[in-house]
C-alpha positions in Angstrom: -24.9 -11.4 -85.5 -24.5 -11.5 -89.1 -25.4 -8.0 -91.0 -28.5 -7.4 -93.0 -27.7 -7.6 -97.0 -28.9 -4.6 -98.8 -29.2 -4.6 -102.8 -29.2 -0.7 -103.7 -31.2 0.0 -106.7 -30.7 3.7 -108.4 -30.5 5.0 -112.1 -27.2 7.4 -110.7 -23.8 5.8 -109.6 -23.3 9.1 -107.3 -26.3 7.9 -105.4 -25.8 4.4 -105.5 -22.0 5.2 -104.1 -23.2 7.7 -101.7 -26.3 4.8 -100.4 -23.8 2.6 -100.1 -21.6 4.3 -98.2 -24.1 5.2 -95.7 -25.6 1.9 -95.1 -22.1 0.4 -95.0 -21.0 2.6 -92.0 -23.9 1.2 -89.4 -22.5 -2.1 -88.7 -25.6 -3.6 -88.7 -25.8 -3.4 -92.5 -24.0 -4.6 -95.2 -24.6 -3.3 -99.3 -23.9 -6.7 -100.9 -24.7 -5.4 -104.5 -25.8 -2.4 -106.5 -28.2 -2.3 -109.5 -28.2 1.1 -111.8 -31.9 0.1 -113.4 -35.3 -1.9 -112.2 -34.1 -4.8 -115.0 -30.1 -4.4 -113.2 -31.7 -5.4 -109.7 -33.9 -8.2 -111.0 -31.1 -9.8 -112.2 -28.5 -9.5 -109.7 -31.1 -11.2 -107.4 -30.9 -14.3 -109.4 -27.5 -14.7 -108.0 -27.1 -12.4 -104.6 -28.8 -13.3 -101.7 -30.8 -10.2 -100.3 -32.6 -9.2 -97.0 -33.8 -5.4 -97.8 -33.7 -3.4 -100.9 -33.4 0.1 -101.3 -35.3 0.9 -104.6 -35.6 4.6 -106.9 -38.6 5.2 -108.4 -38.0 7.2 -111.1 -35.4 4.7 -113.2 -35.0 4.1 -116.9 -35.3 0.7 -118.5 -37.8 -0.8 -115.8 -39.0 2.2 -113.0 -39.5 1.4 -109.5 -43.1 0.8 -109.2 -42.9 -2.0 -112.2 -39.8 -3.4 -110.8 -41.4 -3.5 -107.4 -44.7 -5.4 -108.5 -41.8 -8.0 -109.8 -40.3 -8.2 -107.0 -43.3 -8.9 -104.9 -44.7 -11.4 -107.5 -41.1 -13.7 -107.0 -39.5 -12.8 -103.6 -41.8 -10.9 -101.5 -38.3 -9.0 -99.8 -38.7 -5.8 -98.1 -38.5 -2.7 -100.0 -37.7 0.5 -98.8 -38.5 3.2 -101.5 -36.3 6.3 -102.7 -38.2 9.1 -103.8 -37.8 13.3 -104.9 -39.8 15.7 -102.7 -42.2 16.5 -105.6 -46.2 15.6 -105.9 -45.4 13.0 -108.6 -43.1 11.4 -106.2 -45.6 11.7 -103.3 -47.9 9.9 -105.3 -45.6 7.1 -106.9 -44.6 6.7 -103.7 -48.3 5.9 -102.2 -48.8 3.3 -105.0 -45.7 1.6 -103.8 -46.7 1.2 -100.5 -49.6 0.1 -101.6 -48.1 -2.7 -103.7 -46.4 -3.9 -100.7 -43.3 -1.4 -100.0 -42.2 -1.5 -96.3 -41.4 2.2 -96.2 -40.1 5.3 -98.1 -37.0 8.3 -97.9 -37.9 11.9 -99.6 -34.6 12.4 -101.4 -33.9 16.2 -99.9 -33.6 17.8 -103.0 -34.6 15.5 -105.9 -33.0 13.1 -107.6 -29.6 13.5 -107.6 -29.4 15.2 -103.3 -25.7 16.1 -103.0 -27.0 16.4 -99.5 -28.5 13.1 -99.0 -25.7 12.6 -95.8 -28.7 15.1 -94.2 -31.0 11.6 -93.8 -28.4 9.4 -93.1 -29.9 8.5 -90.0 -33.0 8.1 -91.5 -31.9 5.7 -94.3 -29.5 3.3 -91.3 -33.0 3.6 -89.5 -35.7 2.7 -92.0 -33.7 -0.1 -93.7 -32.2 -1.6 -90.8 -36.0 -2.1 -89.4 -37.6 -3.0 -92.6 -35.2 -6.5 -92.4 -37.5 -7.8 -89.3 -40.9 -7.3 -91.6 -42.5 -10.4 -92.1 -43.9 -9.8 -95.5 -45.8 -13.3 -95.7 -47.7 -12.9 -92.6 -48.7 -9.0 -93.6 -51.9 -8.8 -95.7 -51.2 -6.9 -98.7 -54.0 -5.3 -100.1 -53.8 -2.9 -102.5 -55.3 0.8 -102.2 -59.2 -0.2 -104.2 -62.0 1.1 -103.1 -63.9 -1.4 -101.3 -67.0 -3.3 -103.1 -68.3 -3.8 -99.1 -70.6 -0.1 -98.1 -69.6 0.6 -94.3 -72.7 0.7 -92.6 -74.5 3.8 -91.2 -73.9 4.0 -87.6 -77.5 4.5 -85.8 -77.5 6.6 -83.3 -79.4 7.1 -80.0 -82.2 9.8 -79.9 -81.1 11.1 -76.8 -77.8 13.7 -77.9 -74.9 11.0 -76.7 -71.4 13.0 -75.4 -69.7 14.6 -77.9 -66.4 12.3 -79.4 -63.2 13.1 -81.1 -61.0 10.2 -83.0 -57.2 10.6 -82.9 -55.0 8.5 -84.7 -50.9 8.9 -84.7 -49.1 6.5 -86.8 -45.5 6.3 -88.8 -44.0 3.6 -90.9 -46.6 1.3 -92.6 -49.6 3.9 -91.0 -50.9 5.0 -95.3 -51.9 1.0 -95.3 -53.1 1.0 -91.6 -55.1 4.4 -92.7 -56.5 2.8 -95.2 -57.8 -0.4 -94.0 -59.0 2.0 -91.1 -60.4 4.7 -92.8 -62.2 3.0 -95.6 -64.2 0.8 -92.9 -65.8 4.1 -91.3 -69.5 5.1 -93.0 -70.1 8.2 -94.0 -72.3 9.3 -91.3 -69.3 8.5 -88.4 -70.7 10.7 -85.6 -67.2 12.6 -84.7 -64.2 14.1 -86.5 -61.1 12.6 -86.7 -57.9 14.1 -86.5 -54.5 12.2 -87.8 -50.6 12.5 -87.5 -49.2 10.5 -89.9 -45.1 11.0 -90.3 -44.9 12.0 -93.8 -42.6 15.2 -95.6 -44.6 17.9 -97.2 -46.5 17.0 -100.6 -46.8 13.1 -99.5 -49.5 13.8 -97.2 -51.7 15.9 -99.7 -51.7 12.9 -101.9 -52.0 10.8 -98.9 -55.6 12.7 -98.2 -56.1 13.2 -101.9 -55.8 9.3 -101.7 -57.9 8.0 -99.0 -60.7 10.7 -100.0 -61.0 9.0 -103.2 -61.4 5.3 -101.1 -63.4 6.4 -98.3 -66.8 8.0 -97.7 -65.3 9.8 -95.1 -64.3 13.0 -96.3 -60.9 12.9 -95.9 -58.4 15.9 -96.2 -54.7 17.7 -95.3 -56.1 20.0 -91.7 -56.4 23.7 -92.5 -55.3 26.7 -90.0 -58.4 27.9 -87.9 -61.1 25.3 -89.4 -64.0 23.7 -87.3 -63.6 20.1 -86.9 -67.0 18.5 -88.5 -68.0 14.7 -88.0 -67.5 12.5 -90.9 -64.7 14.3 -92.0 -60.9 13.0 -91.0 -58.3 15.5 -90.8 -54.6 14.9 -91.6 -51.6 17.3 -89.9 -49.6 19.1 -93.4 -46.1 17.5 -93.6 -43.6 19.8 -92.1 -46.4 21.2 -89.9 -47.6 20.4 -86.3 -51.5 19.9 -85.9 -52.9 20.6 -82.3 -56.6 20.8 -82.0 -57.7 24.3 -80.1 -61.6 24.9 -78.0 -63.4 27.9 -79.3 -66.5 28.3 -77.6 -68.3 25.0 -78.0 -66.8 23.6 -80.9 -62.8 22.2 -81.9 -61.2 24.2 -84.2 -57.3 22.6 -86.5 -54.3 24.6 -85.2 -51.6 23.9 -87.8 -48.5 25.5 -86.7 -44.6 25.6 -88.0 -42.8 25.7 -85.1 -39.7 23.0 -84.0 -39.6 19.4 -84.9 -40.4 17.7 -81.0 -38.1 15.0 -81.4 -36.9 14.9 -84.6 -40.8 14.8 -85.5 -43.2 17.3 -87.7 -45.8 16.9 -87.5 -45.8 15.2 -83.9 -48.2 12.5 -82.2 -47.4 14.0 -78.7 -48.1 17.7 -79.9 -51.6 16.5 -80.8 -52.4 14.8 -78.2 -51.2 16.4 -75.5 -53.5 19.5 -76.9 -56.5 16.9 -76.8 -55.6 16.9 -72.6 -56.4 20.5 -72.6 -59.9 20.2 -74.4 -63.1 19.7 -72.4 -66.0 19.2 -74.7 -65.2 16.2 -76.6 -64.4 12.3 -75.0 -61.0 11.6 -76.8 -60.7 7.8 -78.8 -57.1 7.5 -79.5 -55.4 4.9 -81.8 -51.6 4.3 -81.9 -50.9 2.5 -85.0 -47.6 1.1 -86.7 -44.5 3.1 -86.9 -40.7 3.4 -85.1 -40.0 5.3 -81.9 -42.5 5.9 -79.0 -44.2 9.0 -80.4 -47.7 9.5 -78.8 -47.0 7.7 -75.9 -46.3 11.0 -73.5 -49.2 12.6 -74.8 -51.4 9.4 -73.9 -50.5 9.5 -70.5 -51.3 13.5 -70.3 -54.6 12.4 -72.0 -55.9 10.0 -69.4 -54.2 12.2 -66.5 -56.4 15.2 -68.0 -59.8 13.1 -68.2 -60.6 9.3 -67.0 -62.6 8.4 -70.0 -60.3 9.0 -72.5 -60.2 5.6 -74.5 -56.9 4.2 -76.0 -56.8 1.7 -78.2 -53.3 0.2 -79.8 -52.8 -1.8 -82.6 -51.3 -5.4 -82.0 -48.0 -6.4 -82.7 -49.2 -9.6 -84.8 -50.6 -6.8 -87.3 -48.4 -4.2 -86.9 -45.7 -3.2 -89.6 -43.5 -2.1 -86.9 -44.1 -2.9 -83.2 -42.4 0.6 -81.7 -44.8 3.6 -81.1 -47.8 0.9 -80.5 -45.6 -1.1 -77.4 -44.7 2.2 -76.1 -47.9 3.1 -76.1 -48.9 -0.6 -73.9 -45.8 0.3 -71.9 -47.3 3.6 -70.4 -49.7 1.5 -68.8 -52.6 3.5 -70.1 -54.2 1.3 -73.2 -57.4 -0.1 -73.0 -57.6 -2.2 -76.0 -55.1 -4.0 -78.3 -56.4 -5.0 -81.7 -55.4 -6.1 -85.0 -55.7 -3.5 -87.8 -58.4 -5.3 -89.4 -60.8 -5.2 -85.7 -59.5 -0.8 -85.3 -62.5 0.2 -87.0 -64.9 -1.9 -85.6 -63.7 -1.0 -82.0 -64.0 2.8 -83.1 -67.8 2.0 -83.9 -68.3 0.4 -81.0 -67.9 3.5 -79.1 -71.3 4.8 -80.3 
């Protein structure tokens, strides 16, 4: 099997040397050029041919985001950003996935990391997957607030059971939010609570984001706060998010503790503290991303109460077919649908 050709786009020859390295020792991959600028990499792909690129945003000459909107104007290739752990990179980093990037790495300690060996596993990972996207088939729609009002969701007069929406979602999961979120009305009759795999900083601007889209209010889950319908609630990078009972209402737990499986925030953590709840009928989504994170906690869910609901998202839609299969593999899903149908199916359920 022939390796996947990376281009490696960044503004420092220590990180393009120390990228290259990396991706060079998995055998799956194979750097066949380097670029030092946004203008660099557009022209070496005039005359390399190229299955992924790894692209910095923050670049003189031509930046990332500009080189990017070139780049999916001519070739449509996979793009997996670079980007410092900062709130300006959070939010360059959002507009480049909404311009079509496949995925992002947080550079551990800015631009230059010395210690970017820490996410080598992450960068072999990320890249090596974003080679089997099928950016022609994805629907690439930019972050814009919709010019279609969700409608209001009328409700019974008799007081239906009281629902909670949770969603767990990695790699490609701020579009899939989006085309989710945005489709909800204002009056949604339950809370929703999120994981969305994301370092600290990218999922404030995440919320900041999809608050500014949406008519759901949408926001980064605070310690100790009562879960309200209409409102979605997304776990704080670097944090776990379980949701607790107090009395008769939910209530954000947002917790430091251990990454569970190289994840924090975890799917599974939140979930599996949705088995222990006993108010609220549970509506789970598993959406895009690598790995099989949610999947144990589904199967505690329905274990814990027969009408939970779980819906997955479809492979012909998804970004990255891992934590939604496992999800279908546990033998517990009760719908598969494609991104655009998610929100639809949530309605439904009232």
């Amino acid at each position: 099997m022939k390796p996947i050709r990376v281009l490696v786009v960044d503004d420092s020859a220590f990180m393009r040397k120390m990228i290259s390295d990396i991706l060079n020792s998995d055998p799956r991959l194979q750097v066949t050029g380097t670029a030092r600028n946004g203008q660099d990499a557009l022209d070496k792909l005039e005359n390399i041919a190229v299955d992924v690129i790894t692209l910095d945003i923050e670049m003189p000459v031509l930046d990332g985001i500009s080189t990017l909107k070139r780049i999916m104007e001519k070739q449509s290739l996979p793009v997996v950003m670079l980007s410092s752990l900062t709130t300006r990179g959070a939010d360059s980093t959002l507009e480049a996935m909404s311009l079509g990037a496949v995925d992002f790495i947080a550079k551990p300690s800015g631009s230059i990391s010395l210690d970017i060996n820490n996410v080598r596993d992450e960068i072999t990972d990320k890249v090596y997957h974003a080679s089997g996207v099928k950016l022609n088939d994805r629907k690439n729609k930019e972050f814009v607030r919709r010019t279609v009002t969700p409608q209001p969701i009328q409700m019974p007069k008799q007081h239906p059971q009281k629902k909670i929406v949770a969603i767990g979602t990695s790699t490609g999961g701020p579009k899939a939010l989006h085309e989710v979120l945005t489709r909800l009305p204002e009056n949604f009759p339950a809370p929703i609570v999120i994981v969305q795999h994301m370092p600290p900083n990218f999922t404030k601007s995440l919320a900041n984001r999809l608050d500014s889209l949406s008519q759901l209010h949408i926001k980064e889950a605070e310690n100790g706060e009562v879960l309200q319908n209409g409102t979605a609630y997304i776990a704080p990078g670097g944090y776990h998010l379980r949701v607790r009972q107090i009395g008769r209402t939910l209530a954000a737990h947002v917790t430091e503790e251990a990454p569970l499986k190289g994840h924090r925030p975890s799917v599974d953590i939140l979930f599996e503290s949705l088995a222990k709840q006993t108010l609220f009928q549970t509506i789970t989504v598993v959406m895009t991303g690598m790995g099989a994170d949610g999947s144990a906690g589904i199967v505690k869910m329905k274990k814990a109460a027969a009408d939970t609901v779980v819906i997955a998202e479809s492979q012909i839609s998804s970004v990255v077919y891992g934590m939604p299969q496992a999800a279908v593999k546990t033998g517990c899903v009760d719908m598969v649908e494609e991104l655009e149908n998610i929100s639809n199916a949530l309605i439904d359920q009232f």
